[in-house]
C-alpha positions in Angstrom: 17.5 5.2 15.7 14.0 6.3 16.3 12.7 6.1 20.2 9.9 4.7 21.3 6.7 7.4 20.8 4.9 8.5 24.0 2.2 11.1 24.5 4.9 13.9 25.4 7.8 12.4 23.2 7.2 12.8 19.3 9.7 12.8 16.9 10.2 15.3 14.7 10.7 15.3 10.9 14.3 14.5 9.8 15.4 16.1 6.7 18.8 14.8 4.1 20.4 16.0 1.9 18.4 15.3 -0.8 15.2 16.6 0.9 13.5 13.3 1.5 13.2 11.7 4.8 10.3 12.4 7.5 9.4 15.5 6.0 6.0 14.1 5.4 6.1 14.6 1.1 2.0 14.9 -0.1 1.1 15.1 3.8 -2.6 16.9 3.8 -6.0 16.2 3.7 -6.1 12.8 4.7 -8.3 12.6 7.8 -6.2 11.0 11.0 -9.5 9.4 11.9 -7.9 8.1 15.3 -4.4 7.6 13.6 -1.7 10.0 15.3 -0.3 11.2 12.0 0.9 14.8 13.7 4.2 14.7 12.3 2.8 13.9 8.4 4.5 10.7 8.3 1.9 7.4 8.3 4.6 4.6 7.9 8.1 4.5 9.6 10.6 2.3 8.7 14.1 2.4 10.2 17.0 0.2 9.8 15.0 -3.4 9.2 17.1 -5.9 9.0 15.6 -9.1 7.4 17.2 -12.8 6.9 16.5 -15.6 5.5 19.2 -19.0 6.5 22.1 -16.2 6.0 20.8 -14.5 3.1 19.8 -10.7 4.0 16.9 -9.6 2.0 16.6 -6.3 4.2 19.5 -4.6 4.5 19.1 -1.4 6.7 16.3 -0.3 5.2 15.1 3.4 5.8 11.7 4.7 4.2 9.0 7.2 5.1 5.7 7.6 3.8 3.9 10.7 4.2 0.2 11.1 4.9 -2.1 11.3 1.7 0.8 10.1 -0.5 1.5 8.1 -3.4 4.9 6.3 -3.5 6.3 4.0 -6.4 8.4 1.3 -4.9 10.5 -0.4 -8.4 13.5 -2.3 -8.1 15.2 -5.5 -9.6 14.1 -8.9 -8.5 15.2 -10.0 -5.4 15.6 -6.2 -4.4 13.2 -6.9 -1.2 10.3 -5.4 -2.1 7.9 -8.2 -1.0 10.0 -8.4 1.8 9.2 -5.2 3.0 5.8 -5.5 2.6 5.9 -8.4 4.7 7.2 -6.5 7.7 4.5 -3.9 7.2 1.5 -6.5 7.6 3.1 -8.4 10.5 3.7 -11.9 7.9 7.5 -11.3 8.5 9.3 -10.2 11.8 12.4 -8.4 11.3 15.7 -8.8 13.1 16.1 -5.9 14.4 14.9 -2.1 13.5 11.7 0.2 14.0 8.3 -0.1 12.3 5.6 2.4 12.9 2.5 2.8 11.6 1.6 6.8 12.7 3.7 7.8 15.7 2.4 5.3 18.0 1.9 1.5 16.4 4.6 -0.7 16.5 4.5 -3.0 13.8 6.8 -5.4 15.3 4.8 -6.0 17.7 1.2 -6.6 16.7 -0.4 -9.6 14.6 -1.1 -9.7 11.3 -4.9 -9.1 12.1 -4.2 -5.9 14.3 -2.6 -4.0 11.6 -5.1 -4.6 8.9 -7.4 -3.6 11.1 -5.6 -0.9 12.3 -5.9 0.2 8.8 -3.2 -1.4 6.6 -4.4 -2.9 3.4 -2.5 -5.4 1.4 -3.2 -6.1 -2.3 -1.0 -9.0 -3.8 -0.1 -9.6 -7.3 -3.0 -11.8 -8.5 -6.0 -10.7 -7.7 -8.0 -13.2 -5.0 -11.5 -12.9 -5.1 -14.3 -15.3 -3.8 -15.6 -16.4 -7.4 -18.7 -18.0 -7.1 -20.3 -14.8 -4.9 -21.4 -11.6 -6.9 -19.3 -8.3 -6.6 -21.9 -6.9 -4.6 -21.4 -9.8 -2.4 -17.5 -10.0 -2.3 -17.5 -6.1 -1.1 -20.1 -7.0 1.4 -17.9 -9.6 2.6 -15.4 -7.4 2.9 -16.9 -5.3 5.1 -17.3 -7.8 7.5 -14.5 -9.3 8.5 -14.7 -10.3 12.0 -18.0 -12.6 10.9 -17.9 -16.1 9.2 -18.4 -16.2 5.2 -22.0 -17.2 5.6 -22.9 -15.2 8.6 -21.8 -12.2 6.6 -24.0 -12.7 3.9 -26.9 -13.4 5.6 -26.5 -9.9 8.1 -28.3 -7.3 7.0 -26.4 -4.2 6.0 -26.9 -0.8 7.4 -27.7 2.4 5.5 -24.3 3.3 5.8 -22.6 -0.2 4.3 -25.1 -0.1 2.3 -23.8 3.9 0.5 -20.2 2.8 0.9 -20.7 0.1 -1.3 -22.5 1.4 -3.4 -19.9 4.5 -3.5 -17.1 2.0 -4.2 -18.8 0.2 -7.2 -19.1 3.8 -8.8 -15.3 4.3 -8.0 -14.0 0.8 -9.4 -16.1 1.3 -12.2 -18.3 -2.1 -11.8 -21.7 -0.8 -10.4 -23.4 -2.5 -13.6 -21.4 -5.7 -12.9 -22.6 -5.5 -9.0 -24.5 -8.9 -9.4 -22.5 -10.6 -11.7 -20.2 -13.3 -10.5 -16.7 -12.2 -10.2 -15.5 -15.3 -11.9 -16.6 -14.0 -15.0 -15.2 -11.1 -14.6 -12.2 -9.7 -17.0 -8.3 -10.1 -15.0 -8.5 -6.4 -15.1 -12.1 -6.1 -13.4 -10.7 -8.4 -10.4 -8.0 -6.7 -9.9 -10.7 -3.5 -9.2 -13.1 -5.7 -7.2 -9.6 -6.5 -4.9 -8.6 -2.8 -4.1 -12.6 -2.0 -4.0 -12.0 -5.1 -1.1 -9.9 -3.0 0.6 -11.5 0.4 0.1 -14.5 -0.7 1.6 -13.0 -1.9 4.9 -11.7 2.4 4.7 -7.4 1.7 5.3 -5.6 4.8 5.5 -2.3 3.0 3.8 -3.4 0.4 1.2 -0.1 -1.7 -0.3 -0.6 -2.7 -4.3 1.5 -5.1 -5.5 2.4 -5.1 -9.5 -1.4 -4.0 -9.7 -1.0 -3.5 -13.3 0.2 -6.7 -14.3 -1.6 -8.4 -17.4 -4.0 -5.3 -17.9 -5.4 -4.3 -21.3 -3.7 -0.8 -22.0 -7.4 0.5 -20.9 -7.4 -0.8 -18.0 -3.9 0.1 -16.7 -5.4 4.1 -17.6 -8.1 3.8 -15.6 -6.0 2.1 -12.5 -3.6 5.1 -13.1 -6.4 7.9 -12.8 -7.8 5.5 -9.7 -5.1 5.4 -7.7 -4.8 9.3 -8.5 -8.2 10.0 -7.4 -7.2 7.8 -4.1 -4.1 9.4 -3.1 -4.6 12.0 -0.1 -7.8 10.6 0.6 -5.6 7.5 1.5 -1.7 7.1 1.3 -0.5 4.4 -1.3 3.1 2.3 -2.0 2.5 0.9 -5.1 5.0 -1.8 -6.2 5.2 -1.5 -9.9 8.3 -2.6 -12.8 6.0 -0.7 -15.6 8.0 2.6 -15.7 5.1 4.2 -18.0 2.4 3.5 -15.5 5.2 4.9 -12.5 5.7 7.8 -14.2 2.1 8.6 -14.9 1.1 8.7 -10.9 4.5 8.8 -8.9 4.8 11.6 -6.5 8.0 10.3 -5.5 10.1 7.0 -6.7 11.7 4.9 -3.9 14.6 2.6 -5.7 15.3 -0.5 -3.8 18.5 -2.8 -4.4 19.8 -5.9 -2.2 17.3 -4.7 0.2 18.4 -1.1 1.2 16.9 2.2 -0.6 19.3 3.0 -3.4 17.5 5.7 -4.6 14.9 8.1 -3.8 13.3 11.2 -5.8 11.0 12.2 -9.0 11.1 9.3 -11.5 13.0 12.0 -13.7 15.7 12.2 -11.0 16.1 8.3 -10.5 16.2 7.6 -14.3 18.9 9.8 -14.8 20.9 8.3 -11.6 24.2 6.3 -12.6 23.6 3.8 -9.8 20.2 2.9 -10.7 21.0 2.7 -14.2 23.3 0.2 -13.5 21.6 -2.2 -11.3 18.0 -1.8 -13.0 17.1 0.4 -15.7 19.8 -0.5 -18.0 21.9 1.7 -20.3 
C-alpha cells in the first residue's frame, strides 16, 4: 500500500514481473508545469475498492500511468471501466485504496471541480457540445470555466486565448468550420470539437471514452493520428472495444475484468493471453 507523499518521502518506481508497474512506460517530454511527476508516473491507482448495494465493480484495482503516455483501457462490459473513471474525476468515492494524481494529489479527497482543474480531462462517450454557439465559441467557452455562459462570451480574449484556439482548430482539424454552429456539425466533428474542449483548457491526463464510436472509417484515422500527435505532449487512457483502432495507437493495453487488471502489455501480448481470450476476445 502506497504512503502518503510528503516533500522528503517519494515513492519509488515498483517494478513486476512482467515489467509493468510504476516504472513510468512513455515517461518524457511532457512538461510537469507545476505537477510533481518526478517519479514518471501521473496517475496512481492502488487497491480501489468500489461497491455498488453489494455488487463490487472495483475489485483491487492496481494501474499506473506514466507521464506522456498513451494507454488502451478494453475489457468486457461490466468490467469497470467507467467505474474507474469515475474515481479518477472525483464522481465516485471509493471504499477504500489510494488515488494519486502526480506524487502529491489525492484524488479521494478533492471535488470533482479540483481535479479538472488540477488538470484531469474527462471525455464521455457522446460527444456534448453547446449546439446553438459556433465552434469558435464552444472552445472559448471552454476556456473559461470559472465564468457564467454569457459572461464568457461577452469577455474579451487575450492574445494568448486567442493563439490557443486558434492552434486547437488547426489540430482538430475544424479551423474552416470555426463559425459554424456545432449542431450542424458531422458526429465525428463533435466528437473533435469535445477533446478540442478539453485541449484548450491544457490537462496533462485527458480520459476518452469509446472516442471512436459511430465514426466514418475516415474519421476514426484521423482520431488515431490525433491522439498520436497528443501523446507525450499530454498522457492519455483511452477506453476503446475497436481492437483495430487499439492496436493502431496503444503503447501499452491494460485488460480489465470484474473490476481488477487481468491483463497488462502490447496488444500482441494480451491477444495472445489464454485468460483474456476467454473472458473477452473470444476464441
Amino acid at each position: 500500500m502506497r504512503a502518503t507523499p510528503t516533500p522528503d518521502l517519494m515513492l519509488e518506481p515498483a517494478f513486476d514481473a512482467a515489467g509493468s508497474g510504476r516504472d513510468a512506460i512513455g515517461a518524457s517530454s511532457l512538461a510537469n508545469k507545476g505537477l510533481n511527476t518526478r517519479h514518471g508516473t501521473i496517475l496512481t491507482l492502488e487497491e480501489i475498492n468500489v461497491s455498488f448495494d453489494g455488487f463490487k465493480a472495483l475489485s483491487n484495482l492496481t494501474l499506473y500511468i506514466g507521464v506522456g503516455e498513451l494507454r488502451c483501457i478494453i475489457g468486457p462490459n461490466g468490467a469497470g471501466k467507467t467505474t474507474m473513471m469515475d474515481v479518477i474525476t472525483g464522481k465516485t468515492r471509493p471504499d477504500n485504496g489510494v488515488a494519486y494524481f502526480g506524487e502529491t494529489l489525492d484524488l479521494t479527497q478533492m471535488s470533482e471541480v479540483a481535479i479538472a482543474q488540477s488538470g484531469i480531462g474527462r471525455k464521455f462517450q457522446k460527444p456534448t457540445v453547446f449546439e446553438a454557439l459556433s465552434v469558435f465559441e464552444n472552445l472559448e467557452l471552454a476556456q473559461k470555466t470559472n465564468k457564467s455562459v454569457w459572461a464568457s462570451l461577452r469577455a474579451k480574449l487575450s492574445g494568448e486565448q486567442q493563439d490557443r484556439i486558434d492552434e486547437v482548430l488547426q489540430t482538430i482539424k475544424l479551423d474552416n468550420s470555426r463559425q459554424r454552429p456545432a449542431g450542424l456539425l458531422s458526429h465525428g466533428q463533435k466528437q473533435f470539437l469535445e477533446i478540442g474542449m478539453l485541449l484548450v483548457q491544457d490537462p496533462q491526463l485527458l480520459l476518452l471514452d469509446e472516442p471512436v464510436a459511430g465514426m466514418t472509417d475516415a474519421e476514426t484515422e484521423f482520431t488515431a493520428e490525433l491522439f498520436k500527435s497528443l501523446a507525450r505532449k499530454h498522457s492519455l487512457m483511452v477506453v476503446e472495444h475497436d481492437m483495430g483502432f487499439v492496436g493502431s495507437i496503444a503503447d501499452h493495453v491494460t485488460v480489465l475484468h470484474q473490476g481488477s487488471v487481468l491483463a497488462e502489455g502490447s496488444l500482441e501480448q494480451v491477444q495472445n493471453d489464454e485468460r483474456v481470450i476467454e473472458v473477452y476476445l473470444g476464441r
